[in-house]
N, C-alpha and C positions, 0 to 999 in steps of 0.2 A: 226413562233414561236418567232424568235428575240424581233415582231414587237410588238406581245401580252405582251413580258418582258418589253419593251421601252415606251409602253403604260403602263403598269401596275407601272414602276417606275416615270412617273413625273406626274402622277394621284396620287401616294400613296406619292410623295415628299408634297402634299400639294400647291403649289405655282398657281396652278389654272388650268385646263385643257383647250386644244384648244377645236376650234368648235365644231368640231364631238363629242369629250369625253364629253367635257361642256354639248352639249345636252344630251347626254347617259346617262351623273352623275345625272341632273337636272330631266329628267323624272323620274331616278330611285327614287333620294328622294319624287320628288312630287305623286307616283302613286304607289312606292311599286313593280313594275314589275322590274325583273332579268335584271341586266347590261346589260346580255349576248344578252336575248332578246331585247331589245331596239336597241342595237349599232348592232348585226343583222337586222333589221328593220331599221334602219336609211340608213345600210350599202348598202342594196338591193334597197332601195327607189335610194338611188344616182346613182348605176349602171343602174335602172331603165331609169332614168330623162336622164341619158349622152346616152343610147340606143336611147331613143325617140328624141334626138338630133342628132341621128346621128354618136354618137360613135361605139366604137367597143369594144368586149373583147372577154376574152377567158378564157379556165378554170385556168387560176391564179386569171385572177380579181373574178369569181366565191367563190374558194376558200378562198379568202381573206374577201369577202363580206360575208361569211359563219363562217369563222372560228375567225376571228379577237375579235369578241363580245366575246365567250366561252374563248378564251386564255386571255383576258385582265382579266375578272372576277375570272380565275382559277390563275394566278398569281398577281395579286393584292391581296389575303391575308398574302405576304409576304413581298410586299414593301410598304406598309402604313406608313407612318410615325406619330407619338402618341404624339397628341401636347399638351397633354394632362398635367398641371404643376406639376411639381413634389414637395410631402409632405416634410417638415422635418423631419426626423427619432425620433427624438421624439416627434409626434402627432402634435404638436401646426402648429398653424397655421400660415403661415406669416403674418408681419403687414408691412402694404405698407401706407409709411409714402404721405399726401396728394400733392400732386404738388402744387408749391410754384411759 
């Protein structure tokens, strides 16, 4: 659960997502399919790849490769950060003078 928080806050900070999330964030905008679903599917493909090599796991990495994608999605509407600029309170608009 920590891991879904830790993911969900420098995904929602903005400053750009590592590998995994990167791809997770990037299918979702391009395809429209659930975070949750993707980064489970990325999650399973790697424990996949590291089996067929020869790795090993056990029911944590399971669970982790399960539950990581659902926790990051289910908390991440709380740590988004809204970059959005903010109006002057009375309506007008800013005027941003041209670089000189």
């Amino acid at each position: 659960m920590v891991n879904g928080i830790g993911g969900a806050l420098y995904i929602g900070s903005q400053f750009g997502p590592g590998p995994r999330d990167g791809l997770m964030t990037g299918v979702h905008l391009r395809t429209g399919i659930s975070m949750r679903l993707v980064r489970t599917v990325v999650e399973v493909t790697v424990l996949a790849i590291g089996w067929l090599l020869g790795g090993i796991f056990g029911v944590g990495t399971v669970a982790y490769a399960l539950l990581i994608g659902p926790l990051t999605q289910f908390f991440l509407r709380w740590m988004v950060v809204d970059l959005t600029p903010a109006r002057p309170a009375t309506g007008q608009v800013p005027v941003v003078e041209p670089a000189r």
